[in-house]
C-alpha positions as CSV (number, residue, x, y, z in Angstrom):
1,X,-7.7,11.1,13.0
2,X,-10.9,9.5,12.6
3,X,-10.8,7.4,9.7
4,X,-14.2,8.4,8.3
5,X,-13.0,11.7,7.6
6,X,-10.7,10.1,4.8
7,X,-11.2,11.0,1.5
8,X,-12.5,7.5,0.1
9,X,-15.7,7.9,2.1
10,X,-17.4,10.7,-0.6
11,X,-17.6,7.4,-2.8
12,X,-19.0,5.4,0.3
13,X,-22.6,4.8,-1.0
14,X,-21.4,4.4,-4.7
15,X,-19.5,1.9,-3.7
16,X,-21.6,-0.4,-1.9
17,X,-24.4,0.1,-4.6
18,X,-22.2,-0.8,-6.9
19,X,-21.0,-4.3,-5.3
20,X,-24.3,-5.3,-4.7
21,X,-25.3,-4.7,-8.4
22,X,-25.2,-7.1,-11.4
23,X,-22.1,-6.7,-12.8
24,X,-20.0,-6.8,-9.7
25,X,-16.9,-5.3,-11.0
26,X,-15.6,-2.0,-10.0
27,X,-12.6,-0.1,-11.5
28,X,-11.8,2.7,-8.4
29,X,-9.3,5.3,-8.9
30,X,-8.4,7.5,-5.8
31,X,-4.8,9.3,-4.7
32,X,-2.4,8.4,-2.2
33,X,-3.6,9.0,1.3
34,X,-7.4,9.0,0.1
35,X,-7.3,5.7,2.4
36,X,-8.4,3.1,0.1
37,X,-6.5,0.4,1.1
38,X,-7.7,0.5,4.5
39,X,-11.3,1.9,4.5
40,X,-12.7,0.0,1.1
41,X,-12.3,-3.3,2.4
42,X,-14.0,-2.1,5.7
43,X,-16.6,-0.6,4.1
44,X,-17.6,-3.7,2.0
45,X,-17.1,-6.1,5.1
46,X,-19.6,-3.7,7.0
47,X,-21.8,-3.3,4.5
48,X,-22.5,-6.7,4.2
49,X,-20.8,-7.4,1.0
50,X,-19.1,-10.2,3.1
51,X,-21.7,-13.3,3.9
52,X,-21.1,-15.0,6.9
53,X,-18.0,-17.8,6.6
54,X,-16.5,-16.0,3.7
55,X,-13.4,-14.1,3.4
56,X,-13.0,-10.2,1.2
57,X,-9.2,-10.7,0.0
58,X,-6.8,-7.9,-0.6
59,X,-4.3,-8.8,-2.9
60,X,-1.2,-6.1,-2.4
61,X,2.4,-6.7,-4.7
62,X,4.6,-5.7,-1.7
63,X,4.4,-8.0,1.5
64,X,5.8,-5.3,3.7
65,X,2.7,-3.4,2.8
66,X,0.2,-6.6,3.1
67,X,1.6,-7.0,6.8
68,X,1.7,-3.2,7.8
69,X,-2.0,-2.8,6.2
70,X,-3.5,-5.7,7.8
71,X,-1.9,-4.1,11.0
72,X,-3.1,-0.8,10.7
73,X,-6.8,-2.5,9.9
74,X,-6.8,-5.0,12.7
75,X,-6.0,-1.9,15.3
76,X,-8.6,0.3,13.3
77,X,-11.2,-2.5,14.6
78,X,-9.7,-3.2,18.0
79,X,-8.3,-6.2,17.4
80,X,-4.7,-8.1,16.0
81,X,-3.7,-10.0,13.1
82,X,-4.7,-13.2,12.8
83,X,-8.6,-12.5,14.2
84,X,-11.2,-10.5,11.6
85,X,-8.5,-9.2,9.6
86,X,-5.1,-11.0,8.9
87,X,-2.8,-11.4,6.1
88,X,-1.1,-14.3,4.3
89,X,2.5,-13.5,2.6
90,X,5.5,-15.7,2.0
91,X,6.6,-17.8,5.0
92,X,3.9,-16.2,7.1
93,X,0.2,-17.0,7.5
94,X,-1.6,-14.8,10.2
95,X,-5.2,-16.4,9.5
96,X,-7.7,-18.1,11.3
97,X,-11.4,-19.1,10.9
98,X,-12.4,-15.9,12.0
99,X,-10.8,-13.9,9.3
100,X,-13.2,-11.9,7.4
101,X,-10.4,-9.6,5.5
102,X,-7.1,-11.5,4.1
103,X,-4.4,-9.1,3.0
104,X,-2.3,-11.6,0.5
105,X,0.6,-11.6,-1.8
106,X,0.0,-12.4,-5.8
107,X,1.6,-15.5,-5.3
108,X,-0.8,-16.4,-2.4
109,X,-3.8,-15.3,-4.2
110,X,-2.6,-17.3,-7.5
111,X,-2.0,-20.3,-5.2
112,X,-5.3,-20.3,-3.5
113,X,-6.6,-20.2,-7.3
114,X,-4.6,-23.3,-8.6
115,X,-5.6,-25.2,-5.1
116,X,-9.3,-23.8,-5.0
117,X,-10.3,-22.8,-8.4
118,X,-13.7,-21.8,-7.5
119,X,-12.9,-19.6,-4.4
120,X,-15.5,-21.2,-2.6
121,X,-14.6,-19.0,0.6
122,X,-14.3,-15.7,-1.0
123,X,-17.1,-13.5,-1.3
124,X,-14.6,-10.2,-2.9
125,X,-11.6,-9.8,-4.4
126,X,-9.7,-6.2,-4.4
127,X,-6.5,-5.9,-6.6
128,X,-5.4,-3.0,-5.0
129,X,-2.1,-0.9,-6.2
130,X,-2.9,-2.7,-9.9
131,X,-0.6,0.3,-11.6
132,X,2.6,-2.3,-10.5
133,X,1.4,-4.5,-13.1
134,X,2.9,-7.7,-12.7
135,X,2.8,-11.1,-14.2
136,X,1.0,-12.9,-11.4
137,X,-1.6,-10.2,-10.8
138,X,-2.6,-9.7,-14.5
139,X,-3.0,-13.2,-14.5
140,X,-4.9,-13.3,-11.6
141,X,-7.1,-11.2,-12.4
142,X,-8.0,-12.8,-15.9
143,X,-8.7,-15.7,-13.7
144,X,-11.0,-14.2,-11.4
145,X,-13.0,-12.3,-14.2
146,X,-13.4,-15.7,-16.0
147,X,-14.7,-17.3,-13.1
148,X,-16.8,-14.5,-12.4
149,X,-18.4,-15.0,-15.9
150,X,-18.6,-19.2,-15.0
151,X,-19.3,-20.0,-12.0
152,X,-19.2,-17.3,-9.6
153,X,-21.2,-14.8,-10.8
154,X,-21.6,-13.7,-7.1
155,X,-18.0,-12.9,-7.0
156,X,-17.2,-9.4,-6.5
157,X,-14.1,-7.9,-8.4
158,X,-12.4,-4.0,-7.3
159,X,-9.2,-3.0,-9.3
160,X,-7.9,0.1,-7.7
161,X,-5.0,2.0,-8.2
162,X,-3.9,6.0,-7.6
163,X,-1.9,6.2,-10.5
164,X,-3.5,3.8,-12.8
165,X,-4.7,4.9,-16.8
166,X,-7.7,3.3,-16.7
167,X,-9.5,3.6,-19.7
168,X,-7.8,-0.1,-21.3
169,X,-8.9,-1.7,-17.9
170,X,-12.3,-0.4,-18.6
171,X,-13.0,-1.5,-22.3
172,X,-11.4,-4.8,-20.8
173,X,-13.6,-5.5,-17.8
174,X,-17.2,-4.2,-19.1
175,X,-19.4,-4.0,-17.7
176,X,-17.7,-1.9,-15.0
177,X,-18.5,0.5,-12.4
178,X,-15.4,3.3,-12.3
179,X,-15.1,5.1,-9.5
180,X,-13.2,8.1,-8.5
181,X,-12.2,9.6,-5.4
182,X,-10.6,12.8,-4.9
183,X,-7.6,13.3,-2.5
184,X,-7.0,15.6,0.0
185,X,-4.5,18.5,-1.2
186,X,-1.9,20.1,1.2
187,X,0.6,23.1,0.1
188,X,3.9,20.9,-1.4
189,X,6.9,22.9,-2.5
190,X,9.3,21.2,-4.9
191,X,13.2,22.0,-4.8
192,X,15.6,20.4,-7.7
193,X,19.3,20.4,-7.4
194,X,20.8,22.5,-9.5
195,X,23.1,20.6,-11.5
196,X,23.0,16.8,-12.0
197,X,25.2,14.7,-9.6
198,X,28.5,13.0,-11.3
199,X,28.3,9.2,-9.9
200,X,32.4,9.2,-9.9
201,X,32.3,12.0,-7.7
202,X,29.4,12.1,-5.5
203,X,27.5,9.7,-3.7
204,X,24.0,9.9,-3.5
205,X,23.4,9.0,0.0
206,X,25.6,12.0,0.9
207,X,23.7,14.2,-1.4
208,X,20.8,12.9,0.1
209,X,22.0,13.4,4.0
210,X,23.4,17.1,3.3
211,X,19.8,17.6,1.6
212,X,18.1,16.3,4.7
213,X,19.6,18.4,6.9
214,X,19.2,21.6,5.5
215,X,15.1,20.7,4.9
216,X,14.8,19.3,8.5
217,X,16.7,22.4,10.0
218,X,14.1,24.7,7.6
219,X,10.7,23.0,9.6
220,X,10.1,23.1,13.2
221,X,8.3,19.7,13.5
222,X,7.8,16.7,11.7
223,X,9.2,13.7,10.1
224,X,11.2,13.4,7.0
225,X,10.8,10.5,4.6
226,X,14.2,9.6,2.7
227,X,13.4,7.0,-1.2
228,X,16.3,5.0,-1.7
229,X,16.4,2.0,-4.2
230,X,17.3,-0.6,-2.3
231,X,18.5,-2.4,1.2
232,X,22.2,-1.2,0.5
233,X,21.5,2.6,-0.3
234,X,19.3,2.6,2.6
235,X,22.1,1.3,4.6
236,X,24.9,3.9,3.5
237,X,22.1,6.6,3.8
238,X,21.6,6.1,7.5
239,X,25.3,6.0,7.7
240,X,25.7,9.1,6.6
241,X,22.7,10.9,8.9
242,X,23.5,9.3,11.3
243,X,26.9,11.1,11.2
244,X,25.4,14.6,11.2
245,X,25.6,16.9,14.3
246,X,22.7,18.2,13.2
247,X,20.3,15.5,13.4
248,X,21.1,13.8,16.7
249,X,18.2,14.4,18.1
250,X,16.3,12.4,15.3
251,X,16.0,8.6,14.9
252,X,16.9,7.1,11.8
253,X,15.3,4.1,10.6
254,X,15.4,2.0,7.5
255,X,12.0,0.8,6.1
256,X,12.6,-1.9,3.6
257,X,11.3,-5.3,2.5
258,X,13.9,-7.8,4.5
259,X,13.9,-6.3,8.0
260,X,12.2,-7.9,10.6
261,X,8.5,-7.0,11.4
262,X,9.3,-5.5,14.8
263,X,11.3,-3.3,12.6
264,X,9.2,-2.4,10.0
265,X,6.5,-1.6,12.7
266,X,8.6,0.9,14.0
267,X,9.6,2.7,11.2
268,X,5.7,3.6,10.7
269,X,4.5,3.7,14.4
270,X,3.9,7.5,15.8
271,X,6.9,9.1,17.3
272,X,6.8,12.1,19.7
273,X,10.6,11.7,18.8
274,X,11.7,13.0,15.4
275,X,12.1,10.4,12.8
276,X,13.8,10.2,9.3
277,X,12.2,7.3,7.4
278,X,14.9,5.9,4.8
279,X,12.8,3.7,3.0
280,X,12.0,2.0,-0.6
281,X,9.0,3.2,-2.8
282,X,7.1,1.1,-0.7
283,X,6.3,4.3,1.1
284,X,5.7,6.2,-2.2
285,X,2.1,4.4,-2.9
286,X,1.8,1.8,-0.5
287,X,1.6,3.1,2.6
288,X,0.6,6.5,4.0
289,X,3.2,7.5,7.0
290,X,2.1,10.0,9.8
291,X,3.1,13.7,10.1
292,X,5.9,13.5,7.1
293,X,7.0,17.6,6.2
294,X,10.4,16.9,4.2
295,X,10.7,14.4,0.9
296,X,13.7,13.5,0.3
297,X,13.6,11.4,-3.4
298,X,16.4,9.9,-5.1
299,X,15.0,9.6,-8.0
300,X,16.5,5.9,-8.5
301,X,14.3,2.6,-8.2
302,X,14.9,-0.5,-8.6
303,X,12.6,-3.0,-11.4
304,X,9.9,-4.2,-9.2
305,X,9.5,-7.9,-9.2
306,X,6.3,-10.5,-8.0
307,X,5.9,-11.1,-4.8
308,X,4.4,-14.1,-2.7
């Protein structure tokens, strides 16, 4: 798919006029799979909202999602982490003096603030999935408005979100520029079980792989994304597909947090082969994965906590 026929581009125009204007702060709402998080920060970068030697910086709460976004931008441009676009998370700094967009951690970002508190290198900031509200990034963001108002009034700030009520963020940041961008819709079908499930007698993960089945045995093609709350539900979950007759012929895969990036990347790379993604919300928000037709949700998550 070419990435121009996303969503986010109907807003291209608005976008870079706003950016260049006076205020310089932009509140942008847009659904999941719209592709804001990887086309806005190209779109500003190429529309020369990025002077020469400075840096646009995406600040995401997950660091699964800052690594696989940088990714997915890096190869969007023909290149790898660590040249135009990188990323800087816990433990892990894929940057050099070629990068032009930094996809960072709140911790990283509030860092960089404490060690550089005049930003000197960056030209925008983007607070992207800001519905998550955490600590770090509401206080980051205070900081950047204030020195915004000081002095960097040529510091550019985007808040964007898919889920976010924006009208406190609004009266907050005036002067503002909002935004919206619609989505693309697709038919969805939504099933319920018909009775709550008893925890002393039921598992969920079994619930979960008997569901699977019957969805992926109802759709010729496709993938089918499996929300878990954490590492160790994953882990039961793939147990018990994995155990099914029915779904040999699929990979299962965990996407979480604490696996290793070789296995995170696979877990979102195309597949000719059928996959079944067991993964946290990460891929609720996040991320956007390729040719998913069956959802199957928990509904259990656990608190989300700062990141760095």
């Amino acid at each position: 798919m070419n990435p121009r026929e996303l969503p986010i581009y109907e807003i291209e125009q608005g976008l870079l006029s706003a950016a260049a204007g006076g205020g310089r702060r932009i509140v942008l709402q847009a659904p999941t799979g719209s592709g804001k998080s990887t086309q806005v920060p190209q779109i500003l970068l190429d529309g020369g909202l990025v002077p020469a030697g400075r840096q646009l910086v995406l600040m995401q709460p997950r660091r699964l999602a800052a690594r696989l976004l940088a990714a997915r931008v890096a190869a969007e441009r023909d290149s790898r982490p660590g040249g135009e676009v990188g990323y800087q998370i816990r433990f892990e700094d894929r940057t050099s003096a070629a990068t032009r967009i930094n996809f960072v951690t709140e911790g990283i970002l509030l860092r960089r603030l404490v060690s550089e508190p005049d930003l000197p290198d960056t030209a925008v900031i983007i607070f992207d999935e800001f519905h998550e509200r955490h600590l770090f990034g509401d206080v980051t963001l205070a900081r950047a408005v204030q020195l915004q108002k000081t002095v960097r009034p040529d510091l550019t700030i985007v808040v964007m979100s898919a889920t976010l009520d924006s009208a406190a963020l609004e009266s907050w940041l005036q002067p503002c520029t909002v935004l919206r961008a619609e989505g693309r819709m697709f038919p969805v079908r939504t099933e319920y079980l018909a009775k709550s499930l008893d925890p002393a007698r039921t598992q969920v993960w079994d619930v979960a792989a008997e569901e699977t089945v019957r969805l992926m045995g109802a759709v010729d093609e496709g993938h089918a994304l499996v929300f878990m709350p954490g590492a160790y539900e994953i882990n039961r979950t793939i147990q018990a597909l994995r155990a099914r007759q029915e779904l040999r012929g699929c990979a299962v895969l965990p996407l979480h947090g604490e696996l290793p990036p070789q296995d995170q990347d696979v877990a979102v790379a195309p597949s000719a082969r059928r996959k079944i993604i067991v993964s946290t919300n990460v891929a609720e928000t996040s991320l956007t994965i390729d040719d998913v037709r069956v959802v199957v949700d928990s509904g259990l998550a656990l608190g989300a906590t700062a990141t760095s």
